[in-house]
TIRO-2110 file (N, C-alpha, C; in Angstrom, 1 decimal):
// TIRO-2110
-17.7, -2.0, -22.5, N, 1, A
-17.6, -0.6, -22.1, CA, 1, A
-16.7, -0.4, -20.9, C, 1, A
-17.1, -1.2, -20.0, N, 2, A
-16.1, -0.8, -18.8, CA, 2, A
-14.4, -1.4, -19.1, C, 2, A
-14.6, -2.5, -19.8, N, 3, A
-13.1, -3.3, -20.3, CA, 3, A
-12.4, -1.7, -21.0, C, 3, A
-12.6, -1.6, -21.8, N, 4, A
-12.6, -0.1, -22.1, CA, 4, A
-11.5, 0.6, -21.7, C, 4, A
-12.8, 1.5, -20.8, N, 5, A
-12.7, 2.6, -19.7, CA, 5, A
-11.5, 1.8, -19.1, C, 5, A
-11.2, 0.4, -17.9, N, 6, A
-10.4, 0.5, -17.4, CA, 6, A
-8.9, 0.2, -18.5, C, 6, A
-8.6, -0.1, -19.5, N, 7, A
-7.8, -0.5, -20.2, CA, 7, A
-7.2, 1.2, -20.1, C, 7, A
-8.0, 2.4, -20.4, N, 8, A
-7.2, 3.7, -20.8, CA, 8, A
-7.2, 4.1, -19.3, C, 8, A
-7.7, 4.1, -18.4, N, 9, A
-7.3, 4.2, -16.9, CA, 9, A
-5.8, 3.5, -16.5, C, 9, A
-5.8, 2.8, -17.0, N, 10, A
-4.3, 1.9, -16.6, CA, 10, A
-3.1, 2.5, -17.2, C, 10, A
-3.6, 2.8, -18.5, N, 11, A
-2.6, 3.5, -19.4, CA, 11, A
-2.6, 5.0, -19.2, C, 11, A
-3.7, 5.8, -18.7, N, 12, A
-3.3, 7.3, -18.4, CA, 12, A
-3.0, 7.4, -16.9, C, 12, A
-3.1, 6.1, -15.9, N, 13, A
-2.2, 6.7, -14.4, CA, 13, A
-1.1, 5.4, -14.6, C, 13, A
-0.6, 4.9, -15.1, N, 14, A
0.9, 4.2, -15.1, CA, 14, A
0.9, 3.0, -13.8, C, 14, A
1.9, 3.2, -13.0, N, 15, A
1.7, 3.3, -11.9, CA, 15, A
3.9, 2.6, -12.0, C, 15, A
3.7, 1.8, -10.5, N, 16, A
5.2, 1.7, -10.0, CA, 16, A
5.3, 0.3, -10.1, C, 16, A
6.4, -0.3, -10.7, N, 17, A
6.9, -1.7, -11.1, CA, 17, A
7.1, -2.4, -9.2, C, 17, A
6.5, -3.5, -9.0, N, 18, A
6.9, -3.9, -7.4, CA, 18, A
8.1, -4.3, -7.3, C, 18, A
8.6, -4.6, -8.1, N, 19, A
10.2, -5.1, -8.0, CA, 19, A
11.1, -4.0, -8.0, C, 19, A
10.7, -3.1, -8.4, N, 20, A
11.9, -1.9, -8.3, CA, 20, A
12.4, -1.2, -7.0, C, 20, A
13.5, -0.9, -6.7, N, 21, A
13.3, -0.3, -5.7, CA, 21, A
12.3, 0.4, -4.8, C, 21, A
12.2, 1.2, -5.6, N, 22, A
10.7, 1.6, -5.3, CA, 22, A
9.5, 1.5, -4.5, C, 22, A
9.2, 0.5, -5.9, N, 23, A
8.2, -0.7, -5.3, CA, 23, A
8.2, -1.4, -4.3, C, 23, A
9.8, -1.7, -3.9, N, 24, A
9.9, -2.6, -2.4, CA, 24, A
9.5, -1.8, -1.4, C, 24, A
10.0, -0.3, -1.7, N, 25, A
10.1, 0.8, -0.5, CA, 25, A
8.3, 1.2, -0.7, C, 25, A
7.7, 1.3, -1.0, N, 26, A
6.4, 1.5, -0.8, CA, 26, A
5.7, 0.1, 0.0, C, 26, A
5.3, -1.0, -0.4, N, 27, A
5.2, -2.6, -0.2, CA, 27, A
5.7, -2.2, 1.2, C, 27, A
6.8, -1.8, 2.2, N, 28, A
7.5, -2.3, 3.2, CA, 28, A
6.9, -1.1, 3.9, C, 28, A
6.8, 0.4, 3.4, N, 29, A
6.0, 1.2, 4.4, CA, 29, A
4.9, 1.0, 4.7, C, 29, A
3.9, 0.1, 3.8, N, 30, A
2.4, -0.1, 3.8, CA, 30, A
2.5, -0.8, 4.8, C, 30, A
3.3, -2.4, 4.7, N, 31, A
3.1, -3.2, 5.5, CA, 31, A
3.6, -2.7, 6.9, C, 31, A
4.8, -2.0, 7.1, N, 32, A
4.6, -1.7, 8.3, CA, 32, A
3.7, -1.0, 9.1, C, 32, A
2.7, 0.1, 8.2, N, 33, A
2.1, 0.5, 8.9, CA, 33, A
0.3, 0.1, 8.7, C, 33, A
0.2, -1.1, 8.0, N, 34, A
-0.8, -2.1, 8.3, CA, 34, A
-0.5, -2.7, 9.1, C, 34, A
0.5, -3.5, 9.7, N, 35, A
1.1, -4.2, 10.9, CA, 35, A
1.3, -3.5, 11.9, C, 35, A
2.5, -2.7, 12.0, N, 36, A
2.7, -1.9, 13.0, CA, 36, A
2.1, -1.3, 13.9, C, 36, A
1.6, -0.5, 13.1, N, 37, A
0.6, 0.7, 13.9, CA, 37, A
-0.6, -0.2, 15.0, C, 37, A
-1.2, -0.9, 14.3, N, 38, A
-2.3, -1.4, 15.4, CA, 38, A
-1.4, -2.4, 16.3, C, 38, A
-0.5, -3.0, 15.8, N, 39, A
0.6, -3.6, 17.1, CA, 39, A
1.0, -3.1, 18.0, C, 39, A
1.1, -1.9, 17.7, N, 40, A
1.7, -0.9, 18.7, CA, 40, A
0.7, -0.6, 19.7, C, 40, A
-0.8, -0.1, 18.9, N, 41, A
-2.1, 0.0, 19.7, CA, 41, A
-2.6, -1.1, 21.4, C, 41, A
-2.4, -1.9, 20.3, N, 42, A
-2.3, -3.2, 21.1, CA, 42, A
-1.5, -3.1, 22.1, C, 42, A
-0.4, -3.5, 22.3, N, 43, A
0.8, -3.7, 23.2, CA, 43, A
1.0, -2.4, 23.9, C, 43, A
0.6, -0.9, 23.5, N, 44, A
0.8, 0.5, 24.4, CA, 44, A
-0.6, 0.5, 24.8, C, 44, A
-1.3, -0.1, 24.9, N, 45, A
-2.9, 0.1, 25.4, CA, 45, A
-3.1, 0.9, 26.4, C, 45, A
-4.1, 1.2, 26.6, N, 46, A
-4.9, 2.3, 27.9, CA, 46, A
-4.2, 1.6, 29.0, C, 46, A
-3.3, 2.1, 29.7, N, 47, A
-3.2, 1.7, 31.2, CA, 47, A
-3.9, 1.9, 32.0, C, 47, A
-4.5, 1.6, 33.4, N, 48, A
-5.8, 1.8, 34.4, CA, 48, A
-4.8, 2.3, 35.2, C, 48, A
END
């Protein structure tokens, strides 16, 4: 049942090939802003 369900889930939202342009360009915004952002948090911290 659920093998299923997720088989026609996969096939009615598609999605984006990672190798495609695309794909890199999404992959490279996430990671910067999984990395980045709390980097930045970090290193601009609360001054006293």
């Amino acid at each position: 049942m659920i093998v299923v369900t997720m088989q026609k889930a996969s096939q009615v939202m598609g999605g984006v090939d990672i190798l495609s342009p695309m794909g890199l360009t999404i992959l490279t915004i996430g990671i910067l802003f999984t990395v980045g952002v709390p980097l930045i948090m970090i290193l601009r911290g609360k001054k006293d």
